[in-house]
N, C-alpha and C positions, 0 to 999 in steps of 0.2 A: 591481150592485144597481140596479134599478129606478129610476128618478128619478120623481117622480109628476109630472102633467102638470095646466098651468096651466088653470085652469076655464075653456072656452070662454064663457061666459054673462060672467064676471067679465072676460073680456080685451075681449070686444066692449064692454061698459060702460068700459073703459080703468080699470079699476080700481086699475091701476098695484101699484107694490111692494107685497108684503104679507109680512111676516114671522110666521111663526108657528110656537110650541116644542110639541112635544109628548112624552109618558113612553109610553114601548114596553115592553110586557111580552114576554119572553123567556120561553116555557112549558120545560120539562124537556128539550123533544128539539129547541131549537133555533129552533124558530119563534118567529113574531111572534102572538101572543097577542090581546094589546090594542092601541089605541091612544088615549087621551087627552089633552087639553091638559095642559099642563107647568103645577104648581101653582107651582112653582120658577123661574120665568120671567112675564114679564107678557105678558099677550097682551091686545092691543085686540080686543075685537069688532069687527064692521063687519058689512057686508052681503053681504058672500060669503065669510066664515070657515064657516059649513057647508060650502059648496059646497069651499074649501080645504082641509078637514079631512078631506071625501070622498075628494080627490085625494088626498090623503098615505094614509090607511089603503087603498087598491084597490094603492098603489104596493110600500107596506113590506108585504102580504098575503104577496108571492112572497121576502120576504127568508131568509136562513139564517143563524144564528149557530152558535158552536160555546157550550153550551151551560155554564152557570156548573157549578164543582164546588166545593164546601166540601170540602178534605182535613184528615182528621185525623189527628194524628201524636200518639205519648207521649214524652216524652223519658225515655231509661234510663238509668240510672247513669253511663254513661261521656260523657255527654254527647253522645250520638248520637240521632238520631231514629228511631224507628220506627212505621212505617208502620201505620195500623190499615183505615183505610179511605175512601171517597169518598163523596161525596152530591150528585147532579145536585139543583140547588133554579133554579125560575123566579126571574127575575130582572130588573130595571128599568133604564132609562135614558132620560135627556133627549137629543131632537135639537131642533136647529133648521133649519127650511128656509125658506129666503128666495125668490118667485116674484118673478120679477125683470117690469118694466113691457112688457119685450120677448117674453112669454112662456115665457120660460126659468126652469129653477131649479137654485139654487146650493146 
């Protein structure tokens, strides 16, 4: 996977650490969809949280997941399940990525 890379603008100014969460939408077939700040997490603004945000979405752009499934099953009489069917649905998740002062990210 991709690492996103630390904003050159932001590392010249020594911007130093910057933590920031964001929620990746997972479309049907696997890709990365969206990306937005983590409502679920606190993020400081600052002064090159755009320019950080840029970096994370060009990075997670090329990502691949294997793609959520809702199964449904009926249970019968004997206490056995069977099988009716699947359903590929998008789906959500929080990361966090920490650019570290050295220009590295974790």
């Amino acid at each position: 996977m991709t690492k996103p890379i630390y904003p050159p603008d932001a590392l010249a100014a020594r911007a130093g650490e910057c933590v920031i969460y964001v929620t990746i939408t997972i479309d049907a077939k696997g890709r990365v969809s969206d990306v937005t700040p983590s409502w679920d997490r606190l993020n400081l603004p600052g002064r090159f949280t755009e320019a950080f945000l840029e970096a994370i979405r060009v990075a997670v752009a090329s990502w691949n997941f294997e793609p959520t499934r809702l199964v449904y099953w009926e249970r019968s009489g004997t206490d056995e399940n069977k099988y009716l069917y699947a359903e590929v649905v998008p789906s959500r998740t929080d990361i966090k990525f920490t650019f570290a002062a050295t220009g590295k990210v974790r």
